[in-house]
N, C-alpha and C positions, 0 to 999 in steps of 0.2 A: 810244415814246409821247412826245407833248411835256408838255413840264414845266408840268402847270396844278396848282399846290398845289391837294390841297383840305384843308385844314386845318378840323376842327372849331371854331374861333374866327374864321373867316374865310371859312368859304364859304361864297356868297350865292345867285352864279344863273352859277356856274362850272362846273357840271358837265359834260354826256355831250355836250351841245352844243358844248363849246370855245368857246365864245362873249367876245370882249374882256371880264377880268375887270376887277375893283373893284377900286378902290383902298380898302385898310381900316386901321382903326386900328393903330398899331405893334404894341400886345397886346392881347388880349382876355380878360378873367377872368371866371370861373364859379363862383360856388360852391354849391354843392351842399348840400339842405337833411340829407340823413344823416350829411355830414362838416362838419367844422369848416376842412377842406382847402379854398384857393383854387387852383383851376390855371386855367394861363395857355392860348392857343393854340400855344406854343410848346415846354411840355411833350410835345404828341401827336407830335413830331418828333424831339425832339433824340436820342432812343434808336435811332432809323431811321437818322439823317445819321452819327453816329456806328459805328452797324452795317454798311450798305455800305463806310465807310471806312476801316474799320478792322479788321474781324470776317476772320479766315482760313476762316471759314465762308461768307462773303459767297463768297470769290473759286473758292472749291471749288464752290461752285454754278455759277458762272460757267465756268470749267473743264469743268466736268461736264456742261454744257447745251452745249458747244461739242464737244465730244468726242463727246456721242448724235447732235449734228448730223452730224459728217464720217461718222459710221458709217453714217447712216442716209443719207446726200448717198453714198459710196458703193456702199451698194447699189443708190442707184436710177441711179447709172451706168452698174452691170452690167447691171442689168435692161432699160436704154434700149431702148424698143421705137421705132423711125423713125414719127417721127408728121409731117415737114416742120418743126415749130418745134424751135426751140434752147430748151433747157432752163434754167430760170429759178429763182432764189430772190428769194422777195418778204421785206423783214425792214425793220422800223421802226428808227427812229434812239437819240431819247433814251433811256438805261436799256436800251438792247439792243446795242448797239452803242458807244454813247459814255457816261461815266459824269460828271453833271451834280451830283453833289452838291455841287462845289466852291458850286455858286449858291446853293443850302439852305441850307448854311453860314455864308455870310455873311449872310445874312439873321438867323440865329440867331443869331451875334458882334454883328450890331448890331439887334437885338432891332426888327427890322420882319417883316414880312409879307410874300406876293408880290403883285409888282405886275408889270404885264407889262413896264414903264418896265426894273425891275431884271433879268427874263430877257432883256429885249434885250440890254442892258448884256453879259448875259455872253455870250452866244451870240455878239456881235459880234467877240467874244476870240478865236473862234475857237477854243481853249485846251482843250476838253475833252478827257481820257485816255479813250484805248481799254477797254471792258474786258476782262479777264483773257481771253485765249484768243480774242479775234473775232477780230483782224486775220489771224491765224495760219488759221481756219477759213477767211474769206474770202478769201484766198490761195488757200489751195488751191483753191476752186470755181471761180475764174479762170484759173488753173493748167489746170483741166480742162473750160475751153471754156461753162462754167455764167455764164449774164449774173446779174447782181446788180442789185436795182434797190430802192431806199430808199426807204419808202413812211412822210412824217412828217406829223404836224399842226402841225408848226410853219408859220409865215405865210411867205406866198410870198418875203416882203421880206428873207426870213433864209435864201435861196438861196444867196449867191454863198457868207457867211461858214461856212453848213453844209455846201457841198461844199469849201470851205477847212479846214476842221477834219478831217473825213473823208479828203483827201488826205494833209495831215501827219502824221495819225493810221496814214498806212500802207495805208487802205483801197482797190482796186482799182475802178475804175470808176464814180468817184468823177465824176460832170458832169452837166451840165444834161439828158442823156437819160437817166440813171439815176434821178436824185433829186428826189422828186415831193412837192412840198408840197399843204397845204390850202389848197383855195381856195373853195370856198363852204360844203362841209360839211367834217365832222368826223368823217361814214361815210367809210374808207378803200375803201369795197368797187367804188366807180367806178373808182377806179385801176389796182384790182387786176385790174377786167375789161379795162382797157385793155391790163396789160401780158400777159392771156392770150389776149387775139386775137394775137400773134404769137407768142408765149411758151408752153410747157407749164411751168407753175409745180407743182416739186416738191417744194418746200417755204417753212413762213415759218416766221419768227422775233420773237419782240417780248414782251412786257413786259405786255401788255395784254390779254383776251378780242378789241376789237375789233381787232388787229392781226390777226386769222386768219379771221373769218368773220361774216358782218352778222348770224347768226342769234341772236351776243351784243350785240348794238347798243341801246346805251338800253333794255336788260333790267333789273328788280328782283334782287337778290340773289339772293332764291329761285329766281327763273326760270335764271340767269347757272349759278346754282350745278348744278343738273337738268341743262342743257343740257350742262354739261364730264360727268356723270356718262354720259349717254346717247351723248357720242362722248368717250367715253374714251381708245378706242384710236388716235386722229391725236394724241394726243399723247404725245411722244416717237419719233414718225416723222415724221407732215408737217408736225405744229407742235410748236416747238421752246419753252420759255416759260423766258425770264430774271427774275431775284429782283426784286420793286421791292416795299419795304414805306415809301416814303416818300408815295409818293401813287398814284393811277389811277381807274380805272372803279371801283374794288369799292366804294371806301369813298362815292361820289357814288347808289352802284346801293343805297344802304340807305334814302335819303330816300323811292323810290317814287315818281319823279318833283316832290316835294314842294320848295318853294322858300324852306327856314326861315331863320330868322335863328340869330348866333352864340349862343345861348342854347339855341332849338331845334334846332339840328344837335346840340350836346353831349348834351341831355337822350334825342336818338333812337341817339346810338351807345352810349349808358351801355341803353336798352333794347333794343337788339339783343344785348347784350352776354347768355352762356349760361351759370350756373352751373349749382351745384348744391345741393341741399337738404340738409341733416343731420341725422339723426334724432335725435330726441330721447333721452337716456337714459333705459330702466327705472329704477323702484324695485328695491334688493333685495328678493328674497321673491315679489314676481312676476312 
């Protein structure tokens, strides 16, 4: 998925759309009338940038979604029934493939926000690490005749240096007929149809609801949430879903299409938020 922060201090009219974000204040503080606590927008991340980078939990996941992949990418080898198409894996880029936190990061070190100025800046680097276990998975599918094709929201303009990253990253068929940017939306699912008129697509990968299927696209929480419950089982066979708790669809799919401000965002993720109630104690005696 491409990297659109959406940070509760900071996101305006960034969400499911991918729409050219804003430029926003370096910090945004909230505080809240129960606490005497001020937080910043920059609190809601730094445990997330941190966690992908650090956490051996992070990378065991990563691991482990690459390993249900070749299991499942081999079975459906065996099972190849001749249909005339070569068999395809459709899998998105950012947070699935390439790990982008180094750009969070410095955003955090020097206490700004994202601006799309500063994701160009990195992506231009070219520079992002693989994660844990992709290039190895991807190997292998190339190894056995499977085309690969990169379905990102990143802007067409950041072609040459994402199929650059993706080569020195090790990744296999890594080029302009592979790797397919957004160009007028930010539903993945045109492309997807493109690459199944020639293609039998047996599996994707990504980081995001809509990296797999439009039937999660600009859906509400509650709706996004039903629909994974109702096709439960394509997941961990035809889709494959890598860790991202720094940003994506879920945390933009609680607004309900709504267009708040940094005050309003905070106040609607603190009421999604689910506790629970404590009973009171009896008196002795009764």
């Amino acid at each position: 998925m491409k990297r659109t922060y959406f940070l509760p201090g900071t996101l305006l009219a960034l969400w499911l759309s991918a729409c050219s974000p804003r430029t926003t204040p370096a910090v945004t503080t909230v505080t809240h009338k129960s606490s005497s606590r001020s937080i910043t927008s920059l609190d809601y991340s730094l445990n997330a940038v941190l966690w992908q980078q650090h956490a051996g939990e992070y990378r065991a996941l990563c691991y482990q979604a690459f390993t249900l992949a070749r299991m499942q990418l081999q079975e459906a080898l065996r099972q190849n029934q001749p249909t005339g198409k070569p068999l395809a894996i459709v899998t998105d880029i950012d947070e699935t493939v390439l790990d982008n936190s180094p750009q969070q990061a410095q955003d955090l070190l020097n206490h700004t926000t994202y601006t799309e100025k500063s994701w160009k800046a990195w992506t231009a680097q070219a520079s992002a690490k693989p994660l844990p276990g992709a290039v190895a998975f991807f190997q292998f599918a190339a190894r056995n005749g499977v085309q690969i094709f990169y379905i990102s929201n990143r802007s067409q303009d950041e072609l040459d240096a994402s199929i650059r990253n993706l080569k020195t990253a090790g990744f296999p068929q890594a080029d302009s007929a592979h790797v397919l940017m957004k160009t007028t939306s930010a539903d993945k699912e045109p492309r997807r149809k493109t690459v199944a008129e020639k293609h039998q697509i047996v599996m994707l990968l990504g980081d995001n609801l809509n990296d797999f299927d439009p039937m999660f696209y600009q859906q509400h929480a509650e709706k996004r949430n039903q629909l994974v419950a109702n096709h439960h089982m394509l997941f961990g066979t035809k889709f494959i879903v890598l860790p991202n708790v720094i940003y994506g669809d879920w945390e933009s799919a609680l607004w309900r299409g709504q267009n708040p401000t940094p005050a309003e965002a905070d106040i609607l993720k603190h009421k999604a938020l689910q506790g629970f109630e404590t009973s009171r104690p009896q008196p002795i005696g009764k």
